[in-house]
N, C-alpha and C positions, 0 to 999 in steps of 0.2 A: 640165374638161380638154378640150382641142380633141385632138378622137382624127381621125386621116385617116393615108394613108401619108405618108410625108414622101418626096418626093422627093430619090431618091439625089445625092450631091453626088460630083464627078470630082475626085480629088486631083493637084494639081499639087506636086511636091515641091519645096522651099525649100534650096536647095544648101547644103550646110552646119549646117542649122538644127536639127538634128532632131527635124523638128514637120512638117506640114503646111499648106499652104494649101490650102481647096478652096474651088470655084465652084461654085454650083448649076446647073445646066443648064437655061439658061430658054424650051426647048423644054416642059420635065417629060416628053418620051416614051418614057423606058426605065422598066421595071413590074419590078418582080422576076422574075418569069417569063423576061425579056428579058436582063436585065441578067447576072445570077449565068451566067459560061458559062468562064473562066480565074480562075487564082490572082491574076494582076491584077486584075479585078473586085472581089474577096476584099479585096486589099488596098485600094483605093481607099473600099470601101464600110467596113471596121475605121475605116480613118483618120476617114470622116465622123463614125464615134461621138464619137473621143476630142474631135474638133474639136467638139463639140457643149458637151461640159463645159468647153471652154478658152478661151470666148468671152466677150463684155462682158454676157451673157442668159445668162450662166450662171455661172462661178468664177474671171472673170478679174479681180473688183474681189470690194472689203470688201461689197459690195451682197452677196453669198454668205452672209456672216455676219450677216446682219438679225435672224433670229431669237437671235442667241446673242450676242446685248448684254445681256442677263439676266445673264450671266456677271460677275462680280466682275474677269478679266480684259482688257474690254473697257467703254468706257465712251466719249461721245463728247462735243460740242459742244451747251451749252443754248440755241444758237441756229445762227445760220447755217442753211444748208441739209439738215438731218441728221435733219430730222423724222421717217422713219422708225427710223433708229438710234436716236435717242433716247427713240422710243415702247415701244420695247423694253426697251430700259435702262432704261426705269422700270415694268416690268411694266404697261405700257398699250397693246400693238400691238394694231393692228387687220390686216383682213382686205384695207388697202387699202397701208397704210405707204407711201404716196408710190411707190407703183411697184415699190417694192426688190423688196416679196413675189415678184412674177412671175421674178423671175431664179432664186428659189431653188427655185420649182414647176417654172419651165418646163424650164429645162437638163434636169435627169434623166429628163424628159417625154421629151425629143426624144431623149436620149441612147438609152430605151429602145425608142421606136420604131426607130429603126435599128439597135438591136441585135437586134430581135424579124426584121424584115426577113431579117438575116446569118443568125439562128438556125433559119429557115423555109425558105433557101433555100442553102447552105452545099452540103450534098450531092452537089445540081446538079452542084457544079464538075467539070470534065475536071481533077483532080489529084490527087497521091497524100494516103492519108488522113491522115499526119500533116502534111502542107503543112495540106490543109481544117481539121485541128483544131486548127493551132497560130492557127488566123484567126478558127474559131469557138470556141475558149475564151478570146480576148479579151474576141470580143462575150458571152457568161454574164457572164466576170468583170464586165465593165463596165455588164452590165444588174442583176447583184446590185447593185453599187455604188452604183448610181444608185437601187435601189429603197432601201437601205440610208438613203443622205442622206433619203428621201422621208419613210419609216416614221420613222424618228428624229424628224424635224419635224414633221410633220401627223400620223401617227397613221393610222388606218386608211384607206388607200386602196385603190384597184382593182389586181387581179393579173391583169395583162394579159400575155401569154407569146406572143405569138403576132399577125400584122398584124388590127387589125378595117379595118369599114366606116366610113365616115366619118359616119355617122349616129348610131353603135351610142352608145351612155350606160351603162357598167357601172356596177354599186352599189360602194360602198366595199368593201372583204375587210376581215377582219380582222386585228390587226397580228400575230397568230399564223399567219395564213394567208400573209401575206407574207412573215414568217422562213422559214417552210416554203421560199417559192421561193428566198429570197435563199439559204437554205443547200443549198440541191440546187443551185443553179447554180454554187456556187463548188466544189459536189465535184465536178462536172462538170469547170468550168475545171481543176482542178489535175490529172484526167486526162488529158486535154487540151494544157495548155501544157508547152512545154517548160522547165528551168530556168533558161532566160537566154534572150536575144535580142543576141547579141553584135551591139555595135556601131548596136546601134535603142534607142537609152535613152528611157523613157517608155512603151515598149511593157510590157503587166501579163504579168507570166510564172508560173510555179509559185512561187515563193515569193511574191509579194506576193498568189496566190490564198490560198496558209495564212496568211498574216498577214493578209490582210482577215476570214478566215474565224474567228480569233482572236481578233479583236476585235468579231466577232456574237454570237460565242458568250458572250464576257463582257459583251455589254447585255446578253441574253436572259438572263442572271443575274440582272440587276437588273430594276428598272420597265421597262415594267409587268407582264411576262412572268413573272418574278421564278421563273425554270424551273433552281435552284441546281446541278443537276444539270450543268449547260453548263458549271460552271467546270472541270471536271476535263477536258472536250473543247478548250476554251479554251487551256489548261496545254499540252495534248497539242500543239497545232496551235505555240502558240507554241515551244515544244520542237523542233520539228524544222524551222523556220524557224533557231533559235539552230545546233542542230547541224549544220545545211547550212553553216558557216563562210562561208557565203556576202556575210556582210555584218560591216561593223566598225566602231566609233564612230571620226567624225572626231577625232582630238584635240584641236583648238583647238573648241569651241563656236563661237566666233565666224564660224570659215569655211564653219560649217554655210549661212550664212546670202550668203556671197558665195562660193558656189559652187554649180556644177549637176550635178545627176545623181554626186554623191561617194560615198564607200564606206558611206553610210550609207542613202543614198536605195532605198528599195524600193519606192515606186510615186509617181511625180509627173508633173501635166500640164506640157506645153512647151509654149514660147512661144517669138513672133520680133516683134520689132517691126518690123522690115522686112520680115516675111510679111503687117503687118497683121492680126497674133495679140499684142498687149502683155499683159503681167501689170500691173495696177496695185495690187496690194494693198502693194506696196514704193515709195520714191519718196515723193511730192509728197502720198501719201493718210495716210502715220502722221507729219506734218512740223507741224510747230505753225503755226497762220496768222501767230504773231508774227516768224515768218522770213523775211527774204527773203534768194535768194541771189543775188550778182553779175552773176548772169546776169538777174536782176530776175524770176524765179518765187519764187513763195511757196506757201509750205506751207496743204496741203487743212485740215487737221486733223479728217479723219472720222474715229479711232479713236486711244483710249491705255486704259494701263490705271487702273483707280478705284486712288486714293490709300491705302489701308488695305492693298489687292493689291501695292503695291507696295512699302511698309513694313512687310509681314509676310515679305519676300523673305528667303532666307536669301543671309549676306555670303559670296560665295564667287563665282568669274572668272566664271560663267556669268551673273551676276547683272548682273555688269560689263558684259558685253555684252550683255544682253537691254533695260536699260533707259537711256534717254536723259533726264540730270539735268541740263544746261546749258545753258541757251537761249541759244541767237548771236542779238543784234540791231542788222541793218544803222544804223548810222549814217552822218550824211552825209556823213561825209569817206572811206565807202566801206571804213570799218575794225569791228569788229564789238565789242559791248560784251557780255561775259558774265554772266547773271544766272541763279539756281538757279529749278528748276521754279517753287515755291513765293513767287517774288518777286512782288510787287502790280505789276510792270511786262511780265508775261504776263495776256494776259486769262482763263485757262482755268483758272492755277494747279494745274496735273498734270504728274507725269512722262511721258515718251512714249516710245516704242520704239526704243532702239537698233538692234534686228538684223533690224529690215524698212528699213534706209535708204538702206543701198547698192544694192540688187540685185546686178548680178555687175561693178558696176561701173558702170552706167549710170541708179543712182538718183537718189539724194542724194552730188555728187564734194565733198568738204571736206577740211580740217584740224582739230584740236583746239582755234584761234582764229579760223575763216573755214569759209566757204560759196561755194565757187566757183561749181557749178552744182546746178538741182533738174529732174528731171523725173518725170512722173508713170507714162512707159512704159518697162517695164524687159522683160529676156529672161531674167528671172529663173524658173526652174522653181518650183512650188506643190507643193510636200513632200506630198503626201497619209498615206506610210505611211514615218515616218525607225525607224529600226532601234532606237533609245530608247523608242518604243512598242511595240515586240515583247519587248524585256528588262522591262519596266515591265507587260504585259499579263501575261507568265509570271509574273512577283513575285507580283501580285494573286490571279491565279487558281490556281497552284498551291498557297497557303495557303491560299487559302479550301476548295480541294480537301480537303485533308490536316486541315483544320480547327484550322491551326496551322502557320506560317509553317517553311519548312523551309529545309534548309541552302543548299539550289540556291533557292530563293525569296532567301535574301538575296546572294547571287553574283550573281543580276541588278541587285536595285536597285544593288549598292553598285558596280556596272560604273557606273551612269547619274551616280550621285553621283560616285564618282572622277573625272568625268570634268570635270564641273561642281566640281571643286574643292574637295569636300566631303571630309567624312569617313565613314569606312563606318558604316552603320545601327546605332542601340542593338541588340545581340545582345540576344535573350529578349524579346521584345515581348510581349505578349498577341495573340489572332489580329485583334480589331479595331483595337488600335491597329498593329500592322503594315500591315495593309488602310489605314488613314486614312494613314498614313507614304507609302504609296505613291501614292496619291492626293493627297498636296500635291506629290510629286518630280514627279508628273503635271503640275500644274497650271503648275508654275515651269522646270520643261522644256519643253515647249508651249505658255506663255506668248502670246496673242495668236493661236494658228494654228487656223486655218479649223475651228473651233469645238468643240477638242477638250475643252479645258476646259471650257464649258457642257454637252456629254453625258455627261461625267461627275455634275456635279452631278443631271442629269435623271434617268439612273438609278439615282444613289443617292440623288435627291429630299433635296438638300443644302439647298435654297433658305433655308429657314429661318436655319439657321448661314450661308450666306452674308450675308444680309442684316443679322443682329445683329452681323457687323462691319463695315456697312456705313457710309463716314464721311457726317456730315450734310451737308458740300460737294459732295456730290453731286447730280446729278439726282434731285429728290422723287419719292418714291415715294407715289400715295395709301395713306393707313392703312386702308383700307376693305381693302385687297390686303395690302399689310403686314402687318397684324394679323388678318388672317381666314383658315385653315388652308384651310378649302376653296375659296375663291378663290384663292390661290396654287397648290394643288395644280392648277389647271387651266394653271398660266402655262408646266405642262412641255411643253405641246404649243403649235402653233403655228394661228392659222386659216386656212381654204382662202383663198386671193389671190378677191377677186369676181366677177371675170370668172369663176374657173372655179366657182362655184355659181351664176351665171347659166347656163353652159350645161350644168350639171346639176342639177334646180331640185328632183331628188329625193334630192338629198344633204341629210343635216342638217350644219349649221356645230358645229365641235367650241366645247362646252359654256364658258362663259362670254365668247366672239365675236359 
């Protein structure tokens, strides 16, 4: 980990965009000490955090999701350029995976150091203290969050709270020691923020601090904590997320997907492409390379989902729109021939993602026979926390609470199901088949997104049953991993990127890296 202060970055605001751009200051001579002196400061220095996590070194591409190609819902290309995704997708990542690693170490690195900064020096400020804490329970929120992605993937790291030396080399904490910080920080935040930010979408406020806090408390249920107790806090948090009426499921699924900041959205980063801030996880990167569009771009094809994930889907509209079954291909007279995923005239023979194509309009522009334009930078917002995870965390956790799925446990899922076209859940379940029920409506809701589905399998240490329905067209898996429990029980964690056990050379690499 390269520990130093990070130099504060000056925001310059994007008219309209509601996102940021900042500059670095390539003097570097404002110190904290200097800098923290108005609510302007405050805000300038918030903004560098979120800008931290919303960039191409951190969650603005599929490079985010390296680790959680392990997932049955994610799967990519046996050649082309994709080496790292694909070393994953077959439980073989290394500690180097073609670079991708560093994006998904670094971002929350850098995220936290500036948020350590805000947290150290907030006080300071000449202004009133609910101004100061609605600026410093961003920065918690946003330093829980960032420790939360870290602890999920790697496993035991440093609990850093505070600016060091640029010298300093802490030891790993343990991943109980870092829940410890992650949930003190987020009861902080929620005393802290206010319950909305009218009119600043993107900014994290009191409810998406209870819904992130709801969703800690339900790993910390599972692996490898496995602290059961947390589901009934869980339950709690999501509960009064739902009672806040604060939030409500889009009705078309579809437009979840070609809209920003909707009545569903409860925490997502912003982008601009004319801020030179693009999102590219929509667009050109879920587009089959057998595409071209009119415009003569062709599709990335770094990510779709494995074939089994995609025929275990249940038929109902959200299905419709989550998955893309009909390959357009440019012919010469500039008219398009339609062929199903599965046809010997795609190279890949997979289905791909319907509802990362558009962005908000500026992805993938087509018709149902034609592909007018493709491009890879979109101003699409990156959903972190949709309101279908808060109905879906309450279902899980409050049954497991109660030790038996209760009547408000199924009034959530069966909001998530209705809406998806389904029909309401078999009334009377047993408590772990309801638990499991709720975890596939996870998986087919969430489908594809920023690696929700694979943390689930992590802490319920699924891997196993994922892989025995895993189809043989897939990327190989060695049987040495496949068939041996304790080497795949290592594949739940991820290894440190090289660089950073190079410049901390008294770290052990997590076990089987």
């Amino acid at each position: 980990m390269k520990l130093r202060y990070i130099t504060l970055l000056l925001a310059l605001t994007i008219a309209g965009a509601g996102c940021q751009k900042l500059t670095e200051d390539p003097k570097g001579n404002l110190t904290p000490g200097t800098y923290f002196k108005t609510a302007s400061d405050l805000d300038a220095a918030v903004a560098s955090i979120y800008l931290q996590l919303a960039v191409d070194a951190a969650y603005a591409n599929i490079s985010n999701s390296t680790p959680c190609f392990g997932s049955d819902d994610l799967t990519t290309d046996p050649g082309l350029n994709k080496l790292g995704f694909r070393l994953f997708d077959q439980l073989n990542g290394n500690s180097d995976a073609d670079g991708r690693l560093n994006n998904v170490w670094q971002g929350p690195w850098t995220a936290i150091y500036q948020a350590n900064n805000v947290i150290a020096n907030y006080e300071k400020v000449d202004a009133a203290d609910d101004v100061k804490h609605a600026y410093a329970g961003q920065a918690f929120y946003l330093r829980a969050f960032s420790y939360y992605m870290l602890v999920r993937t790697f496993g035991p790291v440093p609990v850093i709270d505070k600016p060091l030396d640029v010298d300093a080399r802490p030891a790993r904490d343990s991943v109980s020691n870092v829940y410890n910080l992650i949930v003190s920080d987020l009861k902080t935040a929620i005393g802290f923020l206010p319950t909305s930010f009218p009119g600043a979408p993107g900014k994290a406020n009191q409810q998406a601090a209870k819904a992130l806090l709801a969703e800690v408390y339900l790993t910390m249920a599972g692996w490898p904590l496995k602290q059961t107790a947390n589901y009934a806090l869980a339950a709690e948090q999501s509960d009064a997320v739902i009672k806040s009426g604060q939030y409500t499921l889009v009705p078309d699924y579809a437009k979840v997907f070609t809209t920003n900041n909707n009545s569903e959205s409860i925490f997502s980063l912003q982008f601009n492409v004319a801020g030179g801030l693009p999102q590219r996880t929509f667009g050109s990167s879920c587009m089959p390379l057998d595409e071209v569009a009119l415009n003569g771009n062709s599709g990335w094809d770094d990510f779709y989902p494995e074939i089994n994930f995609y025929q275990a889907a249940p038929k109902c509209a959200r299905t419709d729109a989550t998955f893309y079954t009909t390959i357009k291909l440019l012919q010469p007279n500039k008219t398009f021939k339609l062929v199903p995923w599965s046809s010997t005239e795609t190279h890949a023979g997979h289905p791909y993602y319907k509802k990362f194509r558009s962005g908000v309009g500026d992805g993938i522009v087509e018709t149902d026979n034609s592909i007018i334009s493709a491009n890879p930078s979109t101003n699409k917002t990156l959903d972190i926390i949709r309101y279908p995870m808060v109905l879906l965390n309450y279902a899980e956790a409050s049954a497991m609470a109660a030790n038996a799925p209760t009547a408000e446990s199924y009034a959530a899922i069966n909001q998530v199901r209705r809406r998806a076209g389904l029909a309401d859940l078999t009334p009377g379940l047993a408590l772990n088949a309801f638990r499991d029920s709720v975890v596939q409506e996870r998986a087919y809701e969430f489908a594809g997104e920023f690696g929700i589905r694979w943390f689930d399998i992590v802490r319920l240490q699924l891997l196993p049953q994922i892989l025995a329905k895993r189809s043989n067209l897939e990327n190989p898996i060695n049987p040495a991993v496949a068939n041996n429990p304790a080497a795949l029980a290592q594949k739940y964690l991820t290894p440190i990127p090289t660089n950073e056990m190079l410049r901390n050379p008294q770290w052990q690499q997590n076990p089987g890296y």
